[in-house]
Every structure is written in C-alpha cells, then in structure tokens.
C-alpha positions in Angstrom: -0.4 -16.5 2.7 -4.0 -17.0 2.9 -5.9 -14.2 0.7 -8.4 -12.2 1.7 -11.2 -13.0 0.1 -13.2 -14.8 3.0 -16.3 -13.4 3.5 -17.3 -14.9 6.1 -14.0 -14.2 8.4 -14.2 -10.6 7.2 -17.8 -10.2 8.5 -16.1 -11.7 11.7 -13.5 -8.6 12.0 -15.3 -6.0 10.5 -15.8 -4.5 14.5 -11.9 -5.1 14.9 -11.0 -2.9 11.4 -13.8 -0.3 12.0 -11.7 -0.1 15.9 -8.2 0.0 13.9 -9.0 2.6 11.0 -10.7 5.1 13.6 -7.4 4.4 15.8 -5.4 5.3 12.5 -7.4 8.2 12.2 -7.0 9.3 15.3 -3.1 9.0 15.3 -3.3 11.5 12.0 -5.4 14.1 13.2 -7.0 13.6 16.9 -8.3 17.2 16.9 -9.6 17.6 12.7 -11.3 13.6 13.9 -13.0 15.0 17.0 -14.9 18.0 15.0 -16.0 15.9 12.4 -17.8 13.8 14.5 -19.1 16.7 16.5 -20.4 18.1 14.1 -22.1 14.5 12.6 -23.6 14.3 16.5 -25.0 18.0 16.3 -26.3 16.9 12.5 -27.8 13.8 14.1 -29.8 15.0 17.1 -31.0 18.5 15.5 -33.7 17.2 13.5 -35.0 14.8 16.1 -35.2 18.1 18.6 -36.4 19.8 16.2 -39.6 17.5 15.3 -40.0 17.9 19.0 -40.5 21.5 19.3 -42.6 21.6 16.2 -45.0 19.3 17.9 -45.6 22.6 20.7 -45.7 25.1 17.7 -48.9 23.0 16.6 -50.5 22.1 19.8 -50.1 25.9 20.6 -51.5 27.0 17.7 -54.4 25.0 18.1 -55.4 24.7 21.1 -54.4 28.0 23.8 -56.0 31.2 23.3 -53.3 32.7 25.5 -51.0 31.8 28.1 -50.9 34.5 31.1 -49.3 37.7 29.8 -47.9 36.0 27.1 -49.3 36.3 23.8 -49.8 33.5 21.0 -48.2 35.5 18.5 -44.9 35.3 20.7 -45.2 32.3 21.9 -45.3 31.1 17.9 -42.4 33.1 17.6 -40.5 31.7 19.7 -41.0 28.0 18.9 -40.9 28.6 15.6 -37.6 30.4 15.9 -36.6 27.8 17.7 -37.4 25.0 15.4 -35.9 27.1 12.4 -32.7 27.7 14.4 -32.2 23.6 14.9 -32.5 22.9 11.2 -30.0 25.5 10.7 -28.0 24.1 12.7 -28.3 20.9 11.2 -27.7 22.2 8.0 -24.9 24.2 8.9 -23.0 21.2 11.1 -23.9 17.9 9.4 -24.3 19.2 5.4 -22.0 22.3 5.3 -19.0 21.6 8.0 -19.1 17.8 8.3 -19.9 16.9 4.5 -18.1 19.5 3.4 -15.6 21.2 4.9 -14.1 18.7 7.4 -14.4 15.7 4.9 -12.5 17.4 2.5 -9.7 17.9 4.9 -9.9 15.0 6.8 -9.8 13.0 3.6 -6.3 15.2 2.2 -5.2 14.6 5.9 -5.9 10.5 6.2 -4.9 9.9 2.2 -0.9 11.8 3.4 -0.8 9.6 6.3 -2.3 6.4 4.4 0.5 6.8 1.7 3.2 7.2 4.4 2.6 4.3 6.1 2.3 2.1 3.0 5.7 3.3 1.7 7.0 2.8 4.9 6.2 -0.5 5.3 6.8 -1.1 1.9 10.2 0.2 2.2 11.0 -2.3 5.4 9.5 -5.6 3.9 11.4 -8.4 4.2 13.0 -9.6 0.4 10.8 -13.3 1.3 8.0 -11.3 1.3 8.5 -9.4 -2.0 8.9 -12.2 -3.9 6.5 -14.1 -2.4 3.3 -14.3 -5.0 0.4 -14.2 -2.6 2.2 -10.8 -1.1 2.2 -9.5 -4.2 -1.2 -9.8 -4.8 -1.8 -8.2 -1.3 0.0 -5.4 -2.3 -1.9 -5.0 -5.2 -5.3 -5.0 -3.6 -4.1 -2.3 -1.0 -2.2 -0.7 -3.6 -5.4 -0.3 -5.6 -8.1 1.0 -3.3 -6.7 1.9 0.1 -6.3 5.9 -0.6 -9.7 6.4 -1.3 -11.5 3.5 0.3 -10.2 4.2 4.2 -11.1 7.6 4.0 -14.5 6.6 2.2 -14.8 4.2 5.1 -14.8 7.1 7.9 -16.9 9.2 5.7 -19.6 6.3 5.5 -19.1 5.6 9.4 -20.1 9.0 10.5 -23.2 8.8 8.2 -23.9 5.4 10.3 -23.2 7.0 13.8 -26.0 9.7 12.8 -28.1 7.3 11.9 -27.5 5.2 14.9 -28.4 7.7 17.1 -31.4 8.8 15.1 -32.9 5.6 15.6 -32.4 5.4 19.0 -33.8 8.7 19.7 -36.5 7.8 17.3 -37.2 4.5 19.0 -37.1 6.0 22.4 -40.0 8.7 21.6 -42.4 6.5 19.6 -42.1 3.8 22.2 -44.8 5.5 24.2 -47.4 5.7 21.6 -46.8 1.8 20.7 -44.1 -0.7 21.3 -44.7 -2.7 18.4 -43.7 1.1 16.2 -40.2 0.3 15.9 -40.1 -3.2 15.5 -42.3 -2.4 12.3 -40.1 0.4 11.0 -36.7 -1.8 11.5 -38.1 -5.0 9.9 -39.2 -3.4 6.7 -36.1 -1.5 6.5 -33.6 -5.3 6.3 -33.9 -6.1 2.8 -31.7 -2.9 2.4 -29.3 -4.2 4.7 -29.3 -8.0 3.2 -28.4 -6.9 -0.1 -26.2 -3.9 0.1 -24.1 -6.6 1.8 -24.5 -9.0 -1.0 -23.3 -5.9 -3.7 -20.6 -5.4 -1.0 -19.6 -8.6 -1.5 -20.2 -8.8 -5.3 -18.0 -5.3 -5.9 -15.3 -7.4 -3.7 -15.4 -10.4 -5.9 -15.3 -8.5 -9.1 -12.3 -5.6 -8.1 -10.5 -6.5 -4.9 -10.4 -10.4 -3.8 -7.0 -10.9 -5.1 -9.0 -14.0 -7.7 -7.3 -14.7 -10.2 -8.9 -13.2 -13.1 -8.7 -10.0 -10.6 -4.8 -10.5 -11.1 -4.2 -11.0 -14.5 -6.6 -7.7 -15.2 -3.9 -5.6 -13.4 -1.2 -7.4 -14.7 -3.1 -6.7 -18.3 -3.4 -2.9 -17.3 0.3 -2.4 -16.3 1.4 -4.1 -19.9 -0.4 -1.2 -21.2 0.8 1.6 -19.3 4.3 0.9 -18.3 7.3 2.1 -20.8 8.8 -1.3 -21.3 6.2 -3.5 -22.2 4.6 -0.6 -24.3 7.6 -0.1 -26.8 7.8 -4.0 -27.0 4.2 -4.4 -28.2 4.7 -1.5 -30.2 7.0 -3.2 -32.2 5.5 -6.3 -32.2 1.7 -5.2 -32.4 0.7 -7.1 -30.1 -1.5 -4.5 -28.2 -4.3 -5.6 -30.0 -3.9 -9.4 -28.8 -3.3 -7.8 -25.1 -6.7 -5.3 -25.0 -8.3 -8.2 -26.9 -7.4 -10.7 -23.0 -8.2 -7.4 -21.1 -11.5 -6.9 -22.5 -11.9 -10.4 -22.2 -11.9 -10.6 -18.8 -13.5 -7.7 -18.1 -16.4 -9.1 -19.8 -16.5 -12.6 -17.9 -16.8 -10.5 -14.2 -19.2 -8.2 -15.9 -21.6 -11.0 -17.2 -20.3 -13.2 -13.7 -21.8 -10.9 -11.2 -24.6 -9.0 -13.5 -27.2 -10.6 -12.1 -27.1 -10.6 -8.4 -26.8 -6.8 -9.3 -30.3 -7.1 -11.0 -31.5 -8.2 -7.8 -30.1 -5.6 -6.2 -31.8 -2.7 -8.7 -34.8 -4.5 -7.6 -34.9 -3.7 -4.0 -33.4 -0.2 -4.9 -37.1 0.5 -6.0 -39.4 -1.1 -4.3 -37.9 -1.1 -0.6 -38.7 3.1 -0.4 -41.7 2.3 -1.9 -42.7 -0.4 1.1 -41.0 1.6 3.6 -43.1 4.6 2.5 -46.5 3.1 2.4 -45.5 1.4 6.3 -45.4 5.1 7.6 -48.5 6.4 6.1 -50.6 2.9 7.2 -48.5 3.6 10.8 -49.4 7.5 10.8 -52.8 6.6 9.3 -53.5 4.5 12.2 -53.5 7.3 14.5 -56.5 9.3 12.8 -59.4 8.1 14.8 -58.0 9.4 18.0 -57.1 12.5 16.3 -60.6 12.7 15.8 -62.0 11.6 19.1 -59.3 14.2 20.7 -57.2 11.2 22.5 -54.5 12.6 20.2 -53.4 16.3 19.8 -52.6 17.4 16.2 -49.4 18.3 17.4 -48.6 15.1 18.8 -50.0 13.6 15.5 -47.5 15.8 13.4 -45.0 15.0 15.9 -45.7 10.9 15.6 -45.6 11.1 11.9 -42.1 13.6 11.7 -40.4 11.3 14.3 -41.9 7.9 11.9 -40.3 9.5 8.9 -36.8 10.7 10.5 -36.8 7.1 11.8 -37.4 5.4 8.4 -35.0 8.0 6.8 -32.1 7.1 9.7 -33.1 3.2 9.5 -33.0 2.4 5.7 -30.3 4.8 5.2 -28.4 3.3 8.4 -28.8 0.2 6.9 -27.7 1.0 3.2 -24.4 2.7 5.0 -23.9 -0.5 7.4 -23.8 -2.6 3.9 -21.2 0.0 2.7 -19.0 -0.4 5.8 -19.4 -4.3 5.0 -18.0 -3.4 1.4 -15.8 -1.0 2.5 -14.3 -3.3 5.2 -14.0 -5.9 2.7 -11.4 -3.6 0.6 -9.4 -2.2 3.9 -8.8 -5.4 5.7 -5.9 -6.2 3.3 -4.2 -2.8 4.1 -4.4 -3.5 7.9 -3.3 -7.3 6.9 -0.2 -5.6 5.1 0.4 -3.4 8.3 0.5 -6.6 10.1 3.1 -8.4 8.2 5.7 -10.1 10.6 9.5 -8.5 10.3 11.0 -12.5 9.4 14.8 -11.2 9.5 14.6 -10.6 12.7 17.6 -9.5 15.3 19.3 -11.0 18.2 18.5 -9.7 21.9 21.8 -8.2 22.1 23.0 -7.8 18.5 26.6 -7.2 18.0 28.3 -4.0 16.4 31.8 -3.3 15.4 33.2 -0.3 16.1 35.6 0.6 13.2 33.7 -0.1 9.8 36.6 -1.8 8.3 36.7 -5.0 5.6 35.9 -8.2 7.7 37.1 -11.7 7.6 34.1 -13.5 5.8 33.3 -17.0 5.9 31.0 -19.2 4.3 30.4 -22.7 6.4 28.5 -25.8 5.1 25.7 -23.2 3.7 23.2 -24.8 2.4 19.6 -22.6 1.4 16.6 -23.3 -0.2 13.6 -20.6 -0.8 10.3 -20.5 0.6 8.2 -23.8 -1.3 11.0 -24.2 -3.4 13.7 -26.7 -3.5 17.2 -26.4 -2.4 19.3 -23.7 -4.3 22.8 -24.3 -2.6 24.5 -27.2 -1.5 26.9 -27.1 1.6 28.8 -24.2 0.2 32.0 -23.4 2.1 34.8 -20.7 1.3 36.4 -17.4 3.1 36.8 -14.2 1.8 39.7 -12.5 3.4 39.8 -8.8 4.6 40.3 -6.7 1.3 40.6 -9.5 -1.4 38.7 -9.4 -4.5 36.8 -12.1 -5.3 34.6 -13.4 -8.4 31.5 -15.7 -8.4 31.2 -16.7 -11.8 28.8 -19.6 -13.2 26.2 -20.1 -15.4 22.7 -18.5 -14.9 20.0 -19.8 -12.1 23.0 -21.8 -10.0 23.5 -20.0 -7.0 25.2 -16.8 -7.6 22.9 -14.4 -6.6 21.6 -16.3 -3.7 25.1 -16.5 -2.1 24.7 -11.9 -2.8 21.3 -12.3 -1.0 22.5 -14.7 2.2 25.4 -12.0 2.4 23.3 -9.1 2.7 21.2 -11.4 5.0 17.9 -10.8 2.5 17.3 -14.4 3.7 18.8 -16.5 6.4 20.5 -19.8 5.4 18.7 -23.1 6.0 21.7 -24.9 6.7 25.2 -24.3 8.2 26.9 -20.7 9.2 27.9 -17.3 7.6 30.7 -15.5 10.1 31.9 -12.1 10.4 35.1 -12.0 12.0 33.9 -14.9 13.6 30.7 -13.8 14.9 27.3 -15.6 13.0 26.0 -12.7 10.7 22.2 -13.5 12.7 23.8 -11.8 15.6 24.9 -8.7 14.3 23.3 -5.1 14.5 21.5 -5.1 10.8 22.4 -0.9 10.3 26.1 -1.5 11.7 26.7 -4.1 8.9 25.5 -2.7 6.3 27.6 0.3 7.1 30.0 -2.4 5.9 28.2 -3.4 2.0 28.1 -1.1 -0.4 26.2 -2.8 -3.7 25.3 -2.2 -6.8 23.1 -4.7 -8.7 22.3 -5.4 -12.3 18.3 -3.5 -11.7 20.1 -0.9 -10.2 17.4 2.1 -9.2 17.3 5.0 -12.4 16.3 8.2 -9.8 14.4 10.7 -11.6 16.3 13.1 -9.4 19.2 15.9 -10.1 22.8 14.0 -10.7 23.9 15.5 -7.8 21.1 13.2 -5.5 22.0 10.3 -7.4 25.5 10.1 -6.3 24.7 11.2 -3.2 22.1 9.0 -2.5 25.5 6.6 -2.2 25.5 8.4 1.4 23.2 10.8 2.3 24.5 11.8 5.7 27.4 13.3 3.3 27.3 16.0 1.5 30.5 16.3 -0.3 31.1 18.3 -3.8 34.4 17.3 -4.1 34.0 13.3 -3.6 31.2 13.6 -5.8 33.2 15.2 -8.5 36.1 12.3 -8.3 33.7 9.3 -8.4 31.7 10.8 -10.9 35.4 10.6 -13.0 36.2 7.0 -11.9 33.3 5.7 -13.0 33.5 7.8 -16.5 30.0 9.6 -15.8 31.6 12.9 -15.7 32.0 13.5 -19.2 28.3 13.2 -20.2 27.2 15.1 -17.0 29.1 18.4 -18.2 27.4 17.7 -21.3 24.1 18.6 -19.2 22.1 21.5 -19.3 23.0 22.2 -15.5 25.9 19.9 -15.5 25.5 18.2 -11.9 22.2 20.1 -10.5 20.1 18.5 -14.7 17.0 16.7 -13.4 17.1 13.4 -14.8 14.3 11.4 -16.5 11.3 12.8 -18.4 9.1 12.3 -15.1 9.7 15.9 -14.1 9.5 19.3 -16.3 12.7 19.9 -18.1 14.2 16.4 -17.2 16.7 15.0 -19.4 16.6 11.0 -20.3 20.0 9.3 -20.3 20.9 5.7 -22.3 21.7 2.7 -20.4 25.0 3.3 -20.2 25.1 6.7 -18.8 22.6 5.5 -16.4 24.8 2.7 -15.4 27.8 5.0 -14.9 26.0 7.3 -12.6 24.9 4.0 -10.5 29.0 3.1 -10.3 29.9 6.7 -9.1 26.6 6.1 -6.3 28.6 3.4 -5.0 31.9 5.0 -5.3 30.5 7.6 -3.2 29.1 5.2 -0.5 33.4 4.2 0.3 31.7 1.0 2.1 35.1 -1.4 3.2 32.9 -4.2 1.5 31.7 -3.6 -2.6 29.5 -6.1 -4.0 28.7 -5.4 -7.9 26.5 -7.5 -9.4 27.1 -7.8 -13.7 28.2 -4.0 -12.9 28.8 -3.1 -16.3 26.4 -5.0 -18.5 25.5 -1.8 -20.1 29.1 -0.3 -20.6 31.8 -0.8 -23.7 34.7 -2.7 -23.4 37.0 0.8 -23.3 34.8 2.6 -20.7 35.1 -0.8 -18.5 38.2 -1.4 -18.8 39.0 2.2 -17.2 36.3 1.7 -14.6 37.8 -1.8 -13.2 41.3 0.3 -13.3 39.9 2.9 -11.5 38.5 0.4 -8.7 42.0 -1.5 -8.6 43.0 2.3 -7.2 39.9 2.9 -4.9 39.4 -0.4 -3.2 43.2 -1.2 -2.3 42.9 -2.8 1.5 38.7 -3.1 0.6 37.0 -6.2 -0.3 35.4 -6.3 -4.0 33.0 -9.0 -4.4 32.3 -9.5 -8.0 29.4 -10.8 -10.1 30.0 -11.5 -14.1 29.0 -13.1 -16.8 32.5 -11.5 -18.5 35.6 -12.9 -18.0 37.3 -9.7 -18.7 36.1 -8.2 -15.4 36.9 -10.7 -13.2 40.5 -12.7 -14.5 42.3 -9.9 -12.5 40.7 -11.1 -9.4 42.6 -12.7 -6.1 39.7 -15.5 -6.3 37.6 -16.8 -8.6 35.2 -19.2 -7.2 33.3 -21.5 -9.9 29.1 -22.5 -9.3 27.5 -25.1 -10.3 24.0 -26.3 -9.1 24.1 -24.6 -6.1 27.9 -26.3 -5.3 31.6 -25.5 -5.7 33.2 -26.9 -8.7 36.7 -25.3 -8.2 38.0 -22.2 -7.0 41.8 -20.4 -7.7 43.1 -17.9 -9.5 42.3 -17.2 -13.2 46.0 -18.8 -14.4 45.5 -22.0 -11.8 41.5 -22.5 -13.2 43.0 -22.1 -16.7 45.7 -24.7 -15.7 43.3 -26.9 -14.3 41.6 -27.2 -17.6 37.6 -27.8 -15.7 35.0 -26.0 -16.3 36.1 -22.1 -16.2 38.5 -23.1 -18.4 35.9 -24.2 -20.9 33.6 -21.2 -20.4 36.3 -18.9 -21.0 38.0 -20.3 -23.9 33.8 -20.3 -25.4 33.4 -16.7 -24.4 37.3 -15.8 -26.2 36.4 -17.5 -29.2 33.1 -15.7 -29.5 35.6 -12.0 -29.4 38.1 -13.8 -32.5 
C-alpha cells in the first residue's frame, strides 16, 4: 500500500476529507454540530453589523441637531445600545458558547465516536492486512493523532467558515468606496497562507508521514514503555543504547526541518506588520475627502473598522486554511483506514449448516503463498474425519500454522480446495463456521478482566456458573482461582485497582478453560500448553480425551507427549507432506518423526 505522504495528492482531496469528517460529525451529533456552527455564524456576522451601526452612531453625532420629535440623546442611545448589544452577542456566541462550551462537548462527543469506529474496524481487519507492514504503519499514523487532530480539524473549520464570511461581507461593503480595496487586502494577506502550508507540510514530514525515521521513533518509544521489552533492557542495560537511537533521531528531524521553520518565524513577524501598515496607507487615503466633506466621519470610521475586520478575517482565514492543509494532512490516513477493502469476502448466497456438529474436512492440492512472499505450502492434501484427533507436527517456519490460518479462512489458498462436508469453505456463511472452531493459540489474549469474563468470553451469549466451574477443573485453573481474593469475580492484571497478576502458567490454564467453555464440535490448540508442567498437562490432555469424544481436536506441538495419543499425526516439511500415520506406524516407518522423537526422548533421559 501506497503511504500517505504525498503532498501533492493530499492537497488534491483536502475538499473530499473536509466533506467526509463534517459527514462523520454529523453522524455523531447532528443537533450538538448544528449549534456550533450557529453560533460560529452569529460570531461571524455580529461584528461586521456592528461596524455598520457604529458608522450611524458617528454620522449622528456629528452631523443632526435633531431628528423630528426625536432627540439626539435617544437616538445615541439607541444605536449605541445597539452596537453594544451585537458585540455581546458576539462575544457571547462565537467566544463563550462556540469556543467554549460547544467545543468542549463536541470534541468529548467526536473523540467517543472517533475511538469506536477505529476499534471497530480494527477489530474486522482482514489477518493480510495486519501483517502487512505498510498497514501497520497506517495504523500507526492514525493511531497517533486521529483523537485530537479530527476534532482539532472541525474546531479550525469553523474558525475558517467565520472568516469566510467576514471577508465576504467585508468585500461586499468596501466594494463601493473602491474596487481595487479588497484585492489589496487579500494579496498582502498570502504569504500567510504560502507558508502555514509549508509548516503544514513540514509538521507532516517530521510526525505523521509514515517515513521511516518516523517509524523507527515509535518503534523506539514503545521499547521503552511496554512491559516486555522494559524488563529485557533492564537486565541487559541496554536502555541507554535504545534512548541514545531515540534521541538520535529525534535530533536528525529536528535539525532536518529547522530551517524552513526559520522562514516561517520570519513571516510570523513581519506579515502583521505589512498588513498593518496596508490599512492605515488604505484608511489614510481617505483623509482628503474627509476633509473636503465628500466623506462623512462616520463613513470614514466605518471604512477603516470594516478594513480592519477584513484584514483580521483575511490573514487569520488564511493562517486557519494552512492549518486545515496540516490538519488534513494527518486525518486522511484515518479515512484511508476507514476505506480499507474487506479481502475475505463472502459468496452471494453463502451456505450455513444447520446443526453445528464436527464436519468432514478436506484438504485438496492446497497450495498458498503470502502476499510478496514466496510459496509456503506445496499441494498439501489430507482429510480430517468428523471427531478425529489429529496432530500437525514439524519443525518451525514449514507450514504448520498456515494450514491453522487457511482453516480459519484468515487467508484464502492460492491454489487447490479446502471442503466442508463437501462444500468449498469460500462459500460458507463466515459466523455459521466459526460457530464450528473453537481455538486457542500460543499468544493467546491475557484479559485484564474478572476470571469469571475470561472463561466466559469462550461464549458470551452464555452465561453459565456451573459450565464455568467444570472447565475451570479440566483445565486445572480452579485450584489457583479459589486461591483468589474473590475466587471467580478477582480482577486480573495490575491494569485495574486491586488486580491480581497471574504467572504464565495460570494464565495459560484460564485460556484452556476459555475454550472449554466455548464446546465448539471443532478445537484447534495451537502449542496449548507451552507454559504448563508435564503433571498439569498430562491431566489436561486426559481431561480433553473425556470432553471432545465424537469432536474433532486439531492439534499443534512442538511435544511429542501431547500428540503420540492422536488418531493422526501428519508430518511437515517445507510446506509438503512427508508422511502421515499413527504415532506406532511413524515410529515403524523409521522417517523423519521418528528421528525427531527419538532427539526430543533423549533430551528427557
């Protein structure tokens, strides 16, 4: 996948995002959306009314005597009252509701519904796309700045649809005292624009683009935060070595992109001083024919006001259209992960069995290889028969876990057929088969809930004490659990006050009893007890002998212990089939299982 750091293509779309994060917005909160930008319209048009009436309150004062039956002291009154009730209003709708009040919630409102979605779609990506590198480093990018630079965005957009309409209604009412006004005002105001898109696209380059060095400082970051890596380098002392790379790199994209920032500082100071001195030569310019009474002082004050509120909205209407730029820079990869094609994708008219029961499972002439990688299995062919127990056994990296992936249909194969009871597994209902799996894989989830939810989590639709209690004894997690605090309702982990941490073993057990729970007709346990002694798995594989009579147990294990009492042991190599039997007919054959388990027995004299 393409990254996005093309600026050019992103100054292209940024129309397209600004339409697709006010539609998100929108889908959050129509009614919270609408009053915000009221109020940034009533924020936007009160000071330009304003200026107008304040032009009357001068001509009035100077020039009438009276007026009727009216007297000047009223009529003062009730301009002025007038012009102090529109900058209240101002104040009160653009700086106190919209800046304040409605930002705050529309921002709590758009960073819950931000979060859901990116969960959401995280939780529905395709496994190709999660170990694909350049998704990765999308994920990161939105990961890193889409809770605060969406809602930033709207903020910044409403400040831009003030100013919008502040020049416009600036441009309209100087347009009669000289066409060229506006022209002047907008020109000086660009440089502002030019280079708040060049620090735009600077801040990109140095803390979103996905660039390399932008890659290894997150990786850098999460070395130093995360558990793992941080009782590893503890031991080691390498944190030294690993802030000495951070800092490193943070130094090459400071010193990379100092100077265009320099520039930048530049303009900062003398583009309000320029736009400054352009209003007092415009408003000077107007002095004669104060003078020669062509000109009312009102009109002059008015001239000069609507010049400044015009400067004000056009260099600050530029600054914010260099921020949307920047902004749009960062929240085009949230909308590009949004977009991300479902690539396991369903027949028309998928098909669904009606009992969940163990299938007939075939393998025929598969042959798979990953996305820009090369082929992994080799015109792989053999049938797992309703309720058998199988074993894949085989060194690392040839095939084993790819044949676990294909099964779950993670990936589709690239060659040849996998069949449920006959039927290709690309034309079944996804949900209705795997009703069918229950798994449990060697980076099994550790959920830093009660032990309770983590065996239920097995199958949430049920809520059953009792099966809980019996698979929390097969798998030999009960004994430490009523060694718990609260026995089955202890919060787990030390994320969460009062949590209690458990070793890798416990944690391990409590996985088993999570797919105990589940009952699925079809178990798949990959290396399910690499954590676990010899005893406690021994009692565990006992137990499963009792639990999944008439189910199918697919096993994956690097001990031969685990898997000798199995129906079928089927032998990889480099992606193929070396041989496949029983555990006394591979041992007869005298190939390779034979060899690997006569090493792995001699290693236990």
């Amino acid at each position: 996948m393409k990254q996005s750091n093309n600026n050019s293509s992103s100054s292209t779309n940024i129309i397209q995002n600004i339409k697709n994060v006010f539609s998100l917005a929108y889908e959050i909160d129509t009614n919270l959306m609408n009053k915000y930008l009221l109020t940034s319209f009533i924020g936007a048009i009160s000071p330009v009314i304003a200026t107008f009436i304040f032009r009357f309150f001068i001509d009035n004062m100077v020039m009438y005597q009276s007026i009727k039956s009216i007297s000047i002291p009223l009529i003062i009154v009730i301009i002025f009252s007038a012009y102090t009730f529109l900058r209240l209003m101002e104040i009160i709708c653009y700086w106190g509701l919209n800046t304040a009040y409605y930002d705050f919630l529309l921002r709590n409102k758009l960073q819950n519904g931000l979060m859901y979605r990116f969960v959401r779609k995280l939780s529905s990506l395709d496994l190709e796309h999660l170990e694909n590198s350049d998704i990765q480093n999308l994920l990161n990018i939105v990961e890193h700045s889409y809770l605060w630079q969406i809602p930033d965005f709207i903020r910044i957009s409403s400040y831009l649809f003030s100013n919008i309409i502040g020049v416009i209604i600036g441009c309209i009412l100087l347009f009669p005292y000289g066409w060229w006004i506006p022209f002047v005002i907008l020109a000086v105001c660009l440089p502002r624009f030019y280079f708040k898109i060049k620090h735009g696209i600077n801040y990109w380059s140095m803390y979103g683009s996905g660039a390399p060095e932008n890659t290894k400082l997150w990786y850098l970051g999460w070395l130093l935060r995360d558990k793992t890596p941080i009782l590893e380098t503890r031991i080691f002392q390498s944190q030294e070595a690993i802030l000495q790379k951070l800092q490193h790199i943070q130094n090459y994209l400071f010193a990379l992109h100092k100077k265009p920032l320099d520039t930048y500082k530049q303009v900062l100071i003398i583009a309000p001083i320029i736009e400054t001195l352009t209003v007092f030569g415009i408003g000077y310019s107007f002095f004669p024919t104060v003078f020669q009474g062509y000109v009312s002082v009102g009109i002059l004050t008015f001239i000069i006001l609507t010049l400044e509120n015009l400067k004000t909205n056009t260099a600050w209407g530029a600054s914010h259209f260099g921020e949307i730029y920047e902004k749009n820079l960062f929240i085009k990869p949230f909308f590009e992960l949004q977009a991300l094609p479902q690539l396991i994708k369903e027949s028309e008219n998928p098909t669904s069995f009606d009992h969940i029961k163990p299938p007939l499972i075939e393998f025929r002439n598969v042959s798979f290889s990953y996305p820009n990688g090369k082929k992994v299995l080799h015109n792989i062919s053999f049938t797992i028969e309703p309720g058998e127990n199988i074993a894949l056994v085989g060194n690392n990296g040839v095939g084993k876990s790819t044949i676990i992936k294909l099964l779950c249909r993670f990936y589709d194969v690239s060659e040849g057929k996998i069949l449920i009871n006959n039927i290709n597994i690309k034309d079944l209902k996804l949900s209705n088969w795997y009703s069918h799996l229950g798994t449990l894989f060697q980076d099994f989830v550790k959920y830093d809930f009660t032990v309770r939810e983590n065996i239920m989590l097995g199958k949430p639709d049920i809520q059953d004490t009792e099966r809980m209690i019996v698979v929390a004894k097969q798998s030999g997690a009960y004994e430490f659990i009523q060694s718990l605090p609260n026995k089955f309702d202890q919060v787990l982990g030390r994320r969460f006050e009062e949590g209690s941490e458990l070793s890798g073993g416990q944690w391990q057990k409590l996985a088993i009893a999570r797919a105990f729970y589940q009952q699925a007709p079809i178990l798949i346990m990959d290396e399910p007890t690499s954590a676990i002694d010899a005893e406690a798995e021994y009692e565990i594989f006992t137990n499963l002998e009792t639990m999944y009579d008439n189910k199918t147990l697919i096993l994956v294990s690097h001990r031969f212990s685990t898997v000798r009492n199995a129906n079928k042991i089927i032998v990889i190599d480099d992606g193929t089939i070396v041989e496949q039997g029983t555990h006394e007919e591979l041992i007869q054959n005298n190939s390779k299982y034979a060899r690997m388990f006569l090493t792995q027995a001699e290693g236990y004299k």
